[in-house]
PDB file of N, CA, C and O in Angstrom, chain B, residues numbered from 101:
ATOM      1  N   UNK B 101      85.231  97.654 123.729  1.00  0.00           N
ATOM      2  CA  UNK B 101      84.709  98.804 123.012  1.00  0.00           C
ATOM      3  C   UNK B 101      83.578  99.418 123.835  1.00  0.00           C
ATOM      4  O   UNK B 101      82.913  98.818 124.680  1.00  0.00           O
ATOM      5  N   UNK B 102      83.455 100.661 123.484  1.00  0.00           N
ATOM      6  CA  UNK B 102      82.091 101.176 124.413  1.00  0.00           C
ATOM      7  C   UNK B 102      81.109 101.502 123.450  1.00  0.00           C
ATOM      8  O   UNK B 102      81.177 101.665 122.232  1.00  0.00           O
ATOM      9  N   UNK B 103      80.163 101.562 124.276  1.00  0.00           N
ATOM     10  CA  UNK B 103      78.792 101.712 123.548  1.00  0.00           C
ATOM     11  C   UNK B 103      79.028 102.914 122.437  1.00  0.00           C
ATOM     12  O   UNK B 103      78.462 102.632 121.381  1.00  0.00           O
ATOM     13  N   UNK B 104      79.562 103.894 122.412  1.00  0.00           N
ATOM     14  CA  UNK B 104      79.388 105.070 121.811  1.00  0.00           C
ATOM     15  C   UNK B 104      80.164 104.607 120.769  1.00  0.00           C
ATOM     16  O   UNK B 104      79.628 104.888 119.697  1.00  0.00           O
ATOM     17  N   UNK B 105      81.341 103.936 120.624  1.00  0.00           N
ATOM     18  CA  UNK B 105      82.183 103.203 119.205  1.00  0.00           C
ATOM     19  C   UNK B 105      81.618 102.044 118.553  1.00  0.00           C
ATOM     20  O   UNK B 105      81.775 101.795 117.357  1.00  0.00           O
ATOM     21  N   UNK B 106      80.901 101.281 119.438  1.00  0.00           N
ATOM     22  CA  UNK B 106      80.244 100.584 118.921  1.00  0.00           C
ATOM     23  C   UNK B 106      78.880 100.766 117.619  1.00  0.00           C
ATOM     24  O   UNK B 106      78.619 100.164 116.578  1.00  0.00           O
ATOM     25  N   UNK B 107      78.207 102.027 118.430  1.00  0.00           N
ATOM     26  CA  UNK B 107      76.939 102.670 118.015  1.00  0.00           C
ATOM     27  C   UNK B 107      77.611 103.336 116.572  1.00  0.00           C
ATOM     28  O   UNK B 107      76.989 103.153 115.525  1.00  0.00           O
ATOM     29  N   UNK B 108      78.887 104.106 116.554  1.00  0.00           N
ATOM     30  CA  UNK B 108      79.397 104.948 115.290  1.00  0.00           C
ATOM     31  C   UNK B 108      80.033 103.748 114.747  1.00  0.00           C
ATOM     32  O   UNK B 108      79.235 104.412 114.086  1.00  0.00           O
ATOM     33  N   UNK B 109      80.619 102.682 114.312  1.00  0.00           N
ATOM     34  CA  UNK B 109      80.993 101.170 113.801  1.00  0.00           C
ATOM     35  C   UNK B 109      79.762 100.869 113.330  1.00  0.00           C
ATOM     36  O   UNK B 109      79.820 100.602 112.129  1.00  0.00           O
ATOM     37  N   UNK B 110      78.528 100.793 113.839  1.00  0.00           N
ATOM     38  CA  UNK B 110      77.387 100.364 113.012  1.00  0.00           C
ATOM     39  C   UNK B 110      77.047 100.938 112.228  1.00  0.00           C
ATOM     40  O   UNK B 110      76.513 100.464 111.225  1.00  0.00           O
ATOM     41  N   UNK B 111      77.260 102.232 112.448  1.00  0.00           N
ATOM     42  CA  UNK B 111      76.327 103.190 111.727  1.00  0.00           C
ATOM     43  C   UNK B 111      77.216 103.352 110.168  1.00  0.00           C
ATOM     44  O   UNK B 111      76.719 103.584 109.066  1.00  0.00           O
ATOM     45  N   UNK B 112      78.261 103.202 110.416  1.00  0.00           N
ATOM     46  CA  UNK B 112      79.580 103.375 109.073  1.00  0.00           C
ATOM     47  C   UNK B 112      78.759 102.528 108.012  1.00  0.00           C
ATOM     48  O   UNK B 112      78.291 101.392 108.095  1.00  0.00           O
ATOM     49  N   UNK B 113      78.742 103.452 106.998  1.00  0.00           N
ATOM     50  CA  UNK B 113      78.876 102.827 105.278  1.00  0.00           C
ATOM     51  C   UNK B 113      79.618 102.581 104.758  1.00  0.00           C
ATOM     52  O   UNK B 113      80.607 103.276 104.990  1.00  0.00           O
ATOM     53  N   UNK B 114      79.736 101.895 104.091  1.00  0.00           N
ATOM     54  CA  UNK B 114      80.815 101.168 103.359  1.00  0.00           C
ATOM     55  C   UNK B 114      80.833 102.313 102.017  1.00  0.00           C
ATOM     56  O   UNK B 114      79.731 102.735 101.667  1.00  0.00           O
ATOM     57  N   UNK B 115      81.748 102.681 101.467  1.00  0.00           N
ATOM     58  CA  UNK B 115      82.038 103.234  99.911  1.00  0.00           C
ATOM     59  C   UNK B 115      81.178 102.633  98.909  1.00  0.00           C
ATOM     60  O   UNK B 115      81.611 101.575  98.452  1.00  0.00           O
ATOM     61  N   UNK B 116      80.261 102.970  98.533  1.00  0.00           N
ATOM     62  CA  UNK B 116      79.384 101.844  97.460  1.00  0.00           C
ATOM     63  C   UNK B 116      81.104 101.688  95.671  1.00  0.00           C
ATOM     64  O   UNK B 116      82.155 102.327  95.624  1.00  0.00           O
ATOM     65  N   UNK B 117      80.707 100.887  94.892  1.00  0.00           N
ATOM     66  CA  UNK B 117      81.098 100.323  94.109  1.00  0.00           C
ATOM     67  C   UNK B 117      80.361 100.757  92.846  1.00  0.00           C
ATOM     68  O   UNK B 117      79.159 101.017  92.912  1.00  0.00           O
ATOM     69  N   UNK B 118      81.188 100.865  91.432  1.00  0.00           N
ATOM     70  CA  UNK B 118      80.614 101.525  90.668  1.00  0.00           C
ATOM     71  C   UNK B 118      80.039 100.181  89.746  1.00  0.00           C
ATOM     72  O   UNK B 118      79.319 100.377  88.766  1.00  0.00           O
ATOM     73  N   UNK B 119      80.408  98.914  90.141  1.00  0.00           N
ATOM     74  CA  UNK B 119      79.739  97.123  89.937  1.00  0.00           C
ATOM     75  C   UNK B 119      80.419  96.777  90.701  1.00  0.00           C
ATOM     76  O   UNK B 119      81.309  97.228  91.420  1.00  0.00           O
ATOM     77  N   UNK B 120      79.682  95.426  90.408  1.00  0.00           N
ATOM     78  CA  UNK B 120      79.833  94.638  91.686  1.00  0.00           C
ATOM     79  C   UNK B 120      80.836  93.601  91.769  1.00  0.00           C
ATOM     80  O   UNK B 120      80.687  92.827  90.823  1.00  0.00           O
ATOM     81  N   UNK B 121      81.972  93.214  92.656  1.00  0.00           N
ATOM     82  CA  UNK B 121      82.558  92.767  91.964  1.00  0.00           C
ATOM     83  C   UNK B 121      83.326  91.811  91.265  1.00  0.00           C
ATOM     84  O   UNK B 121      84.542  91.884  91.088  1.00  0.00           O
ATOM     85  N   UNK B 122      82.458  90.768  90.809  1.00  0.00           N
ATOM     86  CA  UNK B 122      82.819  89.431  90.033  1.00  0.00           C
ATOM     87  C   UNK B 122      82.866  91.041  88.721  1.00  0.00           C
ATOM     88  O   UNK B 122      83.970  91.202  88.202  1.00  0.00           O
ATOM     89  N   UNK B 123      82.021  91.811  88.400  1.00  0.00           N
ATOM     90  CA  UNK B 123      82.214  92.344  87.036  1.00  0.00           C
ATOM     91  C   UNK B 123      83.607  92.869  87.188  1.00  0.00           C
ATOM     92  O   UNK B 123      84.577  92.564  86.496  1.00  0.00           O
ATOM     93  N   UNK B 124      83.562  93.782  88.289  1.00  0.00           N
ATOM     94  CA  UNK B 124      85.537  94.050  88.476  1.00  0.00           C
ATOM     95  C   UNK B 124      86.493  93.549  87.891  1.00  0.00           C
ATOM     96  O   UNK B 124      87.235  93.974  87.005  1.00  0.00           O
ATOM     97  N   UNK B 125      86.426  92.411  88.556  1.00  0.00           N
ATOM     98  CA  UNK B 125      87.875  90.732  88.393  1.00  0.00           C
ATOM     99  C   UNK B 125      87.547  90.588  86.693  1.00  0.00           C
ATOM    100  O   UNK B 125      88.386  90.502  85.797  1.00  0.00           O
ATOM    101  N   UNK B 126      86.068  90.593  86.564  1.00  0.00           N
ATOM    102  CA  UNK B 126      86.142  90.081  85.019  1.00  0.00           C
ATOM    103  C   UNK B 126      86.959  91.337  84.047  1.00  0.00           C
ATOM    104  O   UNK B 126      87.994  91.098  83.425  1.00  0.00           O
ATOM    105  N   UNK B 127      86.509  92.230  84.054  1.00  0.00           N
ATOM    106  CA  UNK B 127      86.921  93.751  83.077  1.00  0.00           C
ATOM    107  C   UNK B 127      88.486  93.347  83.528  1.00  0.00           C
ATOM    108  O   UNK B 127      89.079  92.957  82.522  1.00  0.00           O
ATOM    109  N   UNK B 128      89.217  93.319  84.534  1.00  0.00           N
ATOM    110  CA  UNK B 128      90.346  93.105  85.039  1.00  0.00           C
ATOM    111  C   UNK B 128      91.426  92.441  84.132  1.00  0.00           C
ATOM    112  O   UNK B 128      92.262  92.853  83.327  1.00  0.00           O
ATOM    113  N   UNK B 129      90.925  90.885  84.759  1.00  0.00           N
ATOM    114  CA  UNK B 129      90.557  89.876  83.648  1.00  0.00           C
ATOM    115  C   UNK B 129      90.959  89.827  82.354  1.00  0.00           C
ATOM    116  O   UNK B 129      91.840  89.280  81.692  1.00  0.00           O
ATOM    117  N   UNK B 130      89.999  90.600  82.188  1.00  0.00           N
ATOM    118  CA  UNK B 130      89.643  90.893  80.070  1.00  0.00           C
ATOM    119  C   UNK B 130      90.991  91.931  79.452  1.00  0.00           C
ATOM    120  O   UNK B 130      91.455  91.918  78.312  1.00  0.00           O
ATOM    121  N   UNK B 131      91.424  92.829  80.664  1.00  0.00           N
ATOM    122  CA  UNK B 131      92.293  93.588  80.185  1.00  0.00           C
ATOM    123  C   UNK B 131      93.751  93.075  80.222  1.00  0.00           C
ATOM    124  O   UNK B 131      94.630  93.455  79.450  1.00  0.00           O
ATOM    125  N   UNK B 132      93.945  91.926  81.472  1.00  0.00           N
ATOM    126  CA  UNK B 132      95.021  91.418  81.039  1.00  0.00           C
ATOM    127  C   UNK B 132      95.054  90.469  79.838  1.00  0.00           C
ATOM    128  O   UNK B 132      96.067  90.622  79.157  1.00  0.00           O
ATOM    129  N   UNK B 133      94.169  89.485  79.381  1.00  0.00           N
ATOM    130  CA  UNK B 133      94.097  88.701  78.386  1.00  0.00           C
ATOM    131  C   UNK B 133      94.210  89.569  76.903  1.00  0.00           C
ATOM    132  O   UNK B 133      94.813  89.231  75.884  1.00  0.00           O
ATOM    133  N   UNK B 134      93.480  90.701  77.137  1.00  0.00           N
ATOM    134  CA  UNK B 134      94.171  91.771  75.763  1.00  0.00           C
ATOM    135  C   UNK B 134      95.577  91.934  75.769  1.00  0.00           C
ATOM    136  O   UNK B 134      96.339  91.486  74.912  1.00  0.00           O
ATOM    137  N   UNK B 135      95.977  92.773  77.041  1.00  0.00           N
ATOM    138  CA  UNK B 135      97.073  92.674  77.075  1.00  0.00           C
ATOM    139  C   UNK B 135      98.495  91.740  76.365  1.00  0.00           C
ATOM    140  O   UNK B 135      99.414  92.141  75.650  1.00  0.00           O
ATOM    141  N   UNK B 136      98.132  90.080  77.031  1.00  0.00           N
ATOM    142  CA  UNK B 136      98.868  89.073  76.718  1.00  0.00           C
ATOM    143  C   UNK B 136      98.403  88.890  75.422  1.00  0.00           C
ATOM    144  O   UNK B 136      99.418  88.800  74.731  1.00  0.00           O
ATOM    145  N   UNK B 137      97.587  88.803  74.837  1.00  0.00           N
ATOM    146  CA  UNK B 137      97.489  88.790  73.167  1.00  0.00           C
ATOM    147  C   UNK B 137      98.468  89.442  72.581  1.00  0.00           C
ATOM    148  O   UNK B 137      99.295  88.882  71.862  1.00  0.00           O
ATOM    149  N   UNK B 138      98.458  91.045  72.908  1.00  0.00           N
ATOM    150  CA  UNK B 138      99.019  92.308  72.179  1.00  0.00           C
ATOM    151  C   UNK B 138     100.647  91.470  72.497  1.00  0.00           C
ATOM    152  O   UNK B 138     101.309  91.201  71.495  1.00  0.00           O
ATOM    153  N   UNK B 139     101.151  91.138  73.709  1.00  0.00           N
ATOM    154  CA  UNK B 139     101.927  90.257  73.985  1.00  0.00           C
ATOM    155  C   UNK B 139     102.844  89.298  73.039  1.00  0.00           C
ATOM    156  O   UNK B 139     104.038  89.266  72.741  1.00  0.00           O
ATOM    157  N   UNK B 140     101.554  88.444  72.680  1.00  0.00           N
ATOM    158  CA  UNK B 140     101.662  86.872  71.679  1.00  0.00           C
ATOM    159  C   UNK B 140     102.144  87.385  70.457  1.00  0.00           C
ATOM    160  O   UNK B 140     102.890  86.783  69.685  1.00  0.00           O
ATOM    161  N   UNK B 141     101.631  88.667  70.296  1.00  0.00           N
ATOM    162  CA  UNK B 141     101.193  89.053  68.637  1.00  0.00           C
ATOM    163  C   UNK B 141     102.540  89.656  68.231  1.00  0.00           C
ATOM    164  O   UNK B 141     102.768  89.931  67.053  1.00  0.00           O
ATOM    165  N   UNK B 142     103.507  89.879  69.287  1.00  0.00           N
ATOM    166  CA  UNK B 142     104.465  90.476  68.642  1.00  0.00           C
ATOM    167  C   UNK B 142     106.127  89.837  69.547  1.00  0.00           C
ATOM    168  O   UNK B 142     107.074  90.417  70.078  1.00  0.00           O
ATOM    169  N   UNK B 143     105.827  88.661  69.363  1.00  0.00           N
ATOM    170  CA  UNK B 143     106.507  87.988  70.285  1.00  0.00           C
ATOM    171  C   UNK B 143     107.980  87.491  69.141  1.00  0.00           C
ATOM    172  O   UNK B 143     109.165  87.323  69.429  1.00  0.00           O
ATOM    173  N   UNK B 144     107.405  87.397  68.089  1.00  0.00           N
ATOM    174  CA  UNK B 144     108.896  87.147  67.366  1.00  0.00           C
ATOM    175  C   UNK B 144     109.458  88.179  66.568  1.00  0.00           C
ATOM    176  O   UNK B 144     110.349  87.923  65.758  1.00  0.00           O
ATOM    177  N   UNK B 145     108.676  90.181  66.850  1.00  0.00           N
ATOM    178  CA  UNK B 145     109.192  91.264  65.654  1.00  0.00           C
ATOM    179  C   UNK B 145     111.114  91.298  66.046  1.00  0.00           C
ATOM    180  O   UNK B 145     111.778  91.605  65.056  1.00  0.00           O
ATOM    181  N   UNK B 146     111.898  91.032  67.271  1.00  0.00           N
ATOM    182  CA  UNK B 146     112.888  91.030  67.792  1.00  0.00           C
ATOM    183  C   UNK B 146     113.781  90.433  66.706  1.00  0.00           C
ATOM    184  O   UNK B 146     114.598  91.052  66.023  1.00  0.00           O
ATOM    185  N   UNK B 147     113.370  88.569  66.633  1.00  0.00           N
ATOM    186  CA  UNK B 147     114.226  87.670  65.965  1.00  0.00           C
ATOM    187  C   UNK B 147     114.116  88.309  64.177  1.00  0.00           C
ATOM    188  O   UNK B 147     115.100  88.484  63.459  1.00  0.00           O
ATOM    189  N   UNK B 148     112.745  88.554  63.794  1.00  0.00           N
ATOM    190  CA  UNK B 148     112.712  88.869  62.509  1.00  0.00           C
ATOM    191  C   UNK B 148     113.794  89.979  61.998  1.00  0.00           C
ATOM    192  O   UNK B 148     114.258  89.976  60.858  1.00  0.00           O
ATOM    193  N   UNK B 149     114.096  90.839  62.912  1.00  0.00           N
ATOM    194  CA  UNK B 149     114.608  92.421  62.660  1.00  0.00           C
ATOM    195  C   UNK B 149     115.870  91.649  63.115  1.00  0.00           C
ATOM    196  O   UNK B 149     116.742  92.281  62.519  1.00  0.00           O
ATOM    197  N   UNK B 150     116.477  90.719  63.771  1.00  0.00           N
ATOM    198  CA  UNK B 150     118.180  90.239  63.834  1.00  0.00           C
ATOM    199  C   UNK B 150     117.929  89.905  62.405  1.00  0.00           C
ATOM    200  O   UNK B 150     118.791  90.408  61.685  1.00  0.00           O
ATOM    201  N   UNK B 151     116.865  89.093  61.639  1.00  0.00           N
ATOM    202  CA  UNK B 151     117.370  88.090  60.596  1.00  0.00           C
ATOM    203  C   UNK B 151     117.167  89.363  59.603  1.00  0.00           C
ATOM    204  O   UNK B 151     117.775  88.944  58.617  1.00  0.00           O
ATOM    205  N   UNK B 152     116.860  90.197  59.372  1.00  0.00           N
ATOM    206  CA  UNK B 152     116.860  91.201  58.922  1.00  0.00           C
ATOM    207  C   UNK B 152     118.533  91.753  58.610  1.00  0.00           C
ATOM    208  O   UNK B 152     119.057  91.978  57.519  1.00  0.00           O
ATOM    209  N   UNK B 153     118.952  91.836  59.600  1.00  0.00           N
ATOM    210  CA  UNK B 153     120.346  93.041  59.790  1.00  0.00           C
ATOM    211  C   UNK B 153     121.193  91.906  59.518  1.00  0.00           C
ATOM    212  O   UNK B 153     122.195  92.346  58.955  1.00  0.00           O
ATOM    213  N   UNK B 154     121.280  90.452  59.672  1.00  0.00           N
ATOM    214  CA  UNK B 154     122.300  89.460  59.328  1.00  0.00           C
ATOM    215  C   UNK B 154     122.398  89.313  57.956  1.00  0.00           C
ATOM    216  O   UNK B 154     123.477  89.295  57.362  1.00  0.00           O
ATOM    217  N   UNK B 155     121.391  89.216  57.466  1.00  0.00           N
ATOM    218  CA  UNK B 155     120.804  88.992  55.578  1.00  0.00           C
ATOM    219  C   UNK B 155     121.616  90.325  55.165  1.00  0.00           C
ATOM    220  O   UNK B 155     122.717  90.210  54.626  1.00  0.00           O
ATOM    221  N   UNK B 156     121.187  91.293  55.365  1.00  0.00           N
ATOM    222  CA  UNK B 156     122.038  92.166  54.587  1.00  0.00           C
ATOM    223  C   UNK B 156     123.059  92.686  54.632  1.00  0.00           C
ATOM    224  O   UNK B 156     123.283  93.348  53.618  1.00  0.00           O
ATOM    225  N   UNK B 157     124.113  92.712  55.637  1.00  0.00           N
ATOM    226  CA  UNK B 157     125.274  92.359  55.706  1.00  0.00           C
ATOM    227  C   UNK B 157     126.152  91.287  55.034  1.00  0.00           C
ATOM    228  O   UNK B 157     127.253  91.408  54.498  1.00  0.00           O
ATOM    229  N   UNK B 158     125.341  90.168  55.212  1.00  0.00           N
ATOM    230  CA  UNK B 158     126.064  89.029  54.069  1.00  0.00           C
ATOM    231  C   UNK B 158     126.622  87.930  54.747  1.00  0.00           C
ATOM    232  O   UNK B 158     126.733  86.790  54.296  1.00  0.00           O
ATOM    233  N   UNK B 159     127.024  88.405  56.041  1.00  0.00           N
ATOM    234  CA  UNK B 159     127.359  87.832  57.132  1.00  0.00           C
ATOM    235  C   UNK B 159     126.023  86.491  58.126  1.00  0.00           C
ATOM    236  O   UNK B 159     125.234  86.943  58.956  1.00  0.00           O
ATOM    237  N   UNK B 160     126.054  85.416  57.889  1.00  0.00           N
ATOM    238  CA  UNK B 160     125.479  84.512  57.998  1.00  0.00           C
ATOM    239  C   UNK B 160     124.843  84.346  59.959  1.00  0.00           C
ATOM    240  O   UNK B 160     123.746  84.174  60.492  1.00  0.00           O
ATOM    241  N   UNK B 161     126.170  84.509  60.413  1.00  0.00           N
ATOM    242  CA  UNK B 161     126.235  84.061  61.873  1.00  0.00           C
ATOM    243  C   UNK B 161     126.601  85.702  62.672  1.00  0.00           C
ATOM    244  O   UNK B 161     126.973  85.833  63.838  1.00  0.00           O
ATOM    245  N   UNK B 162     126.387  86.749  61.744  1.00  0.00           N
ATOM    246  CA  UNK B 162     126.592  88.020  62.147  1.00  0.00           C
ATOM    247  C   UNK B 162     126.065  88.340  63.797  1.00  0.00           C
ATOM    248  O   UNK B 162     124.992  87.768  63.990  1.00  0.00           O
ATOM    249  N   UNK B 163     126.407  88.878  64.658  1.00  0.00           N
ATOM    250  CA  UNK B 163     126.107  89.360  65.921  1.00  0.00           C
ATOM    251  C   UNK B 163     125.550  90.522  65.858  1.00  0.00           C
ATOM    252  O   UNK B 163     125.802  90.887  64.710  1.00  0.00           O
ATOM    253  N   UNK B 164     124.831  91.502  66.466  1.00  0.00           N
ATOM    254  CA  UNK B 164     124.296  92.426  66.375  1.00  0.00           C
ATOM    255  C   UNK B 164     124.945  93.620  67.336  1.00  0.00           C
ATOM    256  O   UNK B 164     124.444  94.597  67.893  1.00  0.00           O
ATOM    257  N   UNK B 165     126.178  93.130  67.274  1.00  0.00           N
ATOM    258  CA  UNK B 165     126.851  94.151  68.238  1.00  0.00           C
ATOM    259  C   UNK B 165     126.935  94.312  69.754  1.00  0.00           C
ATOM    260  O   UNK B 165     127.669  95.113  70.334  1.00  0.00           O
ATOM    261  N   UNK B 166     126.154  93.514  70.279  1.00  0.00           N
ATOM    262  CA  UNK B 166     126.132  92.988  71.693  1.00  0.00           C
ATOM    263  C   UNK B 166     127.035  91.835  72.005  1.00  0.00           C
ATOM    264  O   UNK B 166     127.215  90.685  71.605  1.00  0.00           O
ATOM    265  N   UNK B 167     127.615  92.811  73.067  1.00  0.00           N
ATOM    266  CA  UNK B 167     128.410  91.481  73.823  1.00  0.00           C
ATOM    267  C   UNK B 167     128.302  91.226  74.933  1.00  0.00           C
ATOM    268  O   UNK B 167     128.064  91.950  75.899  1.00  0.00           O
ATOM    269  N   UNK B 168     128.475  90.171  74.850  1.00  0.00           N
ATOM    270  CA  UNK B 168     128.045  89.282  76.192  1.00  0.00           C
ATOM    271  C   UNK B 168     129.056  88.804  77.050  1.00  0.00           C
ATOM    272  O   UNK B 168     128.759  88.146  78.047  1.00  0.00           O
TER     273      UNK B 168
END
C-alpha cells in the first residue's frame, strides 16, 4: 500500500450505529421469541378446524378433500 491509501484508510469512519450492538442481537432476539410465541399460540387452530368439518358431516374418519 502507499502512503497516500494508507493515510485515506486511517482517516475512514466507520457508519456510527443507532445502539450498540449486544442491544441489536437483543431487540432481534426479542422479536423472534414474539414471533415463535405468536407461533406456539396457534399451533393447533389447523387440527381444531379438521375436527370441526369431520363432526359435522357425521362422518367420523372424514378426509378433508386432500389427496395424497
Amino acid at each position: 500500500m502507499t502512503l497516500t491509501s494508507l493515510l485515506i484508510a486511517s482517516e475512514e469512519q466507520l457508519a456510527p450505529l443507532i445502539a450498540p450492538p449486544l442491544v441489536i442481537a437483543g431487540v432481534a432476539a426479542l422479536a423472534f421469541f414474539m414471533m415463535g410465541l405468536v407461533t406456539f399460540a396457534y399451533r393447533d387452530v389447523a387440527n381444531r378446524q379438521a375436527q370441526k368439518r369431520s363432526s359435522s358431516t357425521g362422518q367420523a374418519g372424514a378426509h378433508d378433500g386432500a389427496q395424497h
